[in-house]
C-alpha positions in Angstrom: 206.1 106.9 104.8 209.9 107.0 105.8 211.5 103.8 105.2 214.5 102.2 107.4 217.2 100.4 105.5 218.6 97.2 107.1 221.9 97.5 105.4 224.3 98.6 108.3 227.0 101.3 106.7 230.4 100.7 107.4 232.1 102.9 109.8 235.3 104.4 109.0 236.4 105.3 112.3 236.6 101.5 113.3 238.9 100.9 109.8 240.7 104.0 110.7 241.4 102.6 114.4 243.4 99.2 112.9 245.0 101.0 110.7 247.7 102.6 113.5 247.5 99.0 115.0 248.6 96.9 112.3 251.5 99.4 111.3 252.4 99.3 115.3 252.4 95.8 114.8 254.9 96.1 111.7 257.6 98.4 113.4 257.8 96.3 116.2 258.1 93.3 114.1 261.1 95.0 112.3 262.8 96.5 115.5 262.7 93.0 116.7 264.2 91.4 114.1 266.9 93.7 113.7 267.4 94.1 117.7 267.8 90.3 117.7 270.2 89.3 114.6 272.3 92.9 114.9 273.4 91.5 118.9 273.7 88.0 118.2 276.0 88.9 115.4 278.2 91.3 118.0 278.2 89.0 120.6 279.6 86.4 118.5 282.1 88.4 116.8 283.4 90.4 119.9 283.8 87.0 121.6 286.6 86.7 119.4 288.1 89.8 120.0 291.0 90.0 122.0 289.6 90.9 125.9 293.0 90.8 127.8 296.5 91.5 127.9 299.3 90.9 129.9 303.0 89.7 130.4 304.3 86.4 131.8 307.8 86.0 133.3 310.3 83.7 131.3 313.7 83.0 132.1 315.0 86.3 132.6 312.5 88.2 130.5 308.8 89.0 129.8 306.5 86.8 127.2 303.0 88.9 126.1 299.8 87.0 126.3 296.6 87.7 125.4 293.2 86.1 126.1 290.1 86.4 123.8 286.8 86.1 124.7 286.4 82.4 124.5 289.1 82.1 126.1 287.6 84.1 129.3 284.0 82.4 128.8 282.0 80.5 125.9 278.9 81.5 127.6 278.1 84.8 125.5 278.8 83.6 122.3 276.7 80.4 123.7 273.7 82.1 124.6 273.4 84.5 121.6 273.2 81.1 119.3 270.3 80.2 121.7 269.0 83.7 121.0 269.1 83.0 117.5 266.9 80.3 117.6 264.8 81.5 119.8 264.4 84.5 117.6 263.0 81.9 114.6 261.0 80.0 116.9 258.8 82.6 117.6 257.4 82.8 114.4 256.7 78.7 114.0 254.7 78.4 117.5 251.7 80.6 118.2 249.6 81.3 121.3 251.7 80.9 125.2 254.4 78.9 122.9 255.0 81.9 121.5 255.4 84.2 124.9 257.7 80.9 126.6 259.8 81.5 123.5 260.2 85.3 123.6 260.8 84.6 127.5 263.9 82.8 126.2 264.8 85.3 124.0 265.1 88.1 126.5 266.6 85.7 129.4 269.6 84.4 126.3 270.2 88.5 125.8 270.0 88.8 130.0 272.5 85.9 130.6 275.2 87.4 127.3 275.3 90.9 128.6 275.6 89.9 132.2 278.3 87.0 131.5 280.5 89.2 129.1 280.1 91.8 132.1 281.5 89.9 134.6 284.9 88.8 132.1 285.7 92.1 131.9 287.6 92.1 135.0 288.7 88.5 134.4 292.5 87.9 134.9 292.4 83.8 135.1 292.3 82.9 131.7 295.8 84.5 131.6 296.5 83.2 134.8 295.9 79.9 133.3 297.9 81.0 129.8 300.7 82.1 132.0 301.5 78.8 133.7 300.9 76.5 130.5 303.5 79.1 128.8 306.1 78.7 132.1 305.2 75.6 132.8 304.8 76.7 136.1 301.5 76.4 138.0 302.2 79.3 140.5 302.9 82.1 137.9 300.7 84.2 137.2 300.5 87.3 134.6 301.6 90.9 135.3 300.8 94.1 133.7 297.5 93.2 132.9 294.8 95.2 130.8 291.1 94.8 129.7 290.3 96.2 126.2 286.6 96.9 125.2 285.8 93.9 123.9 283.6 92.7 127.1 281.8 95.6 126.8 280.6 95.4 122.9 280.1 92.0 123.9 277.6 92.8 126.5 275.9 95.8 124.6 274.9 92.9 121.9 273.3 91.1 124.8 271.5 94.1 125.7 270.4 94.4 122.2 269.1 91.0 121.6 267.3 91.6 125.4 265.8 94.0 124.0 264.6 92.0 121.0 263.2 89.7 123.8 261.2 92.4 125.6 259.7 93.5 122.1 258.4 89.9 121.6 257.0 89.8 125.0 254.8 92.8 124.7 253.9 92.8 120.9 254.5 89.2 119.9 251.2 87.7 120.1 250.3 90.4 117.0 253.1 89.1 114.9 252.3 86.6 112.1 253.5 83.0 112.5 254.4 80.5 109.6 252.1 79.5 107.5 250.5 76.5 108.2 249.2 75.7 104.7 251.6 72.8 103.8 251.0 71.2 107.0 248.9 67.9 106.3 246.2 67.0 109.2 246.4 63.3 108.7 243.0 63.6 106.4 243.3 60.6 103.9 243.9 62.7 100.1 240.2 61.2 98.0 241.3 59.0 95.0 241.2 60.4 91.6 238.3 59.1 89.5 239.0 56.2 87.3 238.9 57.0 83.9 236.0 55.4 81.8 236.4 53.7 78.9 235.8 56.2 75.5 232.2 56.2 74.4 232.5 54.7 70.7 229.2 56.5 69.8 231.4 59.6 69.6 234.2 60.1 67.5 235.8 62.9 70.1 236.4 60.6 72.5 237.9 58.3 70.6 240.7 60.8 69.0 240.9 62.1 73.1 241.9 58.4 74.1 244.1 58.4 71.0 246.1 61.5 71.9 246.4 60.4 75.3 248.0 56.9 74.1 245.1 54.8 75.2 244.0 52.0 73.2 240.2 52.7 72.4 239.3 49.5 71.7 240.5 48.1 75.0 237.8 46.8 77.3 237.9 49.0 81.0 
């Protein structure tokens, strides 16, 4: 008589089939990361970068002026801070927390790229220099020029977009912060009292001694 064993055996194509999963999960964790804190760091140093040029008229001769990227819009360098945090918060919320979050990731990256965009062609920050420098509020700037700058700027917002889009679509695989220190309001139980030392035996009497307790004290 043939006999049937109950014990089911482990198959290793289902083993095999997380395996590609988990390190999917992995590369997209690091690719985000990177995408993330690589743009926010460009966007807030090429903010800083000088983004236009140009030459003001004064009294018979021509004063340069340049304009940096603050000085065109804080909005960039604004939005990439938000894209920082945003970036941490999606590891300390889980479930739709965690998709509103990565949401705001990718919309901070959308808004930098697309403001630094538009200031590439800006001329009225050294419109505005122009007349504080004159002290006229009708001059304006000639010879103006753009450099790069807006354009790094908004490549960083592209990249931390892109860190954004990675946390939509893989994000609910990545690991969040552990929750083991957080306390769930569960009252801590009491330690035990300590009984008095048993005269009887002599152990616990050198125990109580060592520990600085007076064995002959009543509990």
């Amino acid at each position: 008589m043939e006999y049937v064993s109950a014990v089911p055996v482990p198959q290793p194509r289902a083993r095999a089939a997380s395996a590609p999963d988990s390190a999917g999960s992995r590369r997209s964790l690091g690719a985000g990361l990177l995408l993330g804190a690589a743009g926010a760091t460009v966007v807030l140093l090429a903010s800083g970068q000088t983004w236009a040029e140009g030459e003001a008229a004064v009294g018979g001769g021509t004063l340069p002026l340049t304009a940096d990227g603050q000085d065109v819009t804080g909005l960039p360098a604004a939005l990439a801070v938000v894209g920082l945090a945003a970036l941490v918060a999606v590891f300390a919320v889980r479930g739709a927390g965690r998709a509103v979050v990565a949401g705001l990731l990718a919309l901070s990256g959308l808004g930098a790229g697309l403001s630094a965009w538009a200031g590439a062609s800006d001329r009225s920050a050294l419109d505005e220099r122009a007349a504080q420098t004159t002290g006229n509020t009708a001059a304006t700037v000639d010879a103006l020029s753009h450099t790069a700058w807006p354009y790094v700027t908004a490549a960083g917002g592209l990249l931390i977009l892109l860190a954004g889009v990675l946390a939509l679509r893989y994000g609910s695989r990545w690991p969040a912060m552990s929750g083991r220190y957080e306390r769930d309001g569960t009252p801590r139980p009491r330690k035990a009292a300590r009984t008095a030392p048993d005269p009887d035996r002599p152990e616990e009497l050198w125990k109580a001694l060592d520990r600085g307790e007076d064995p002959t004290r009543e509990a």
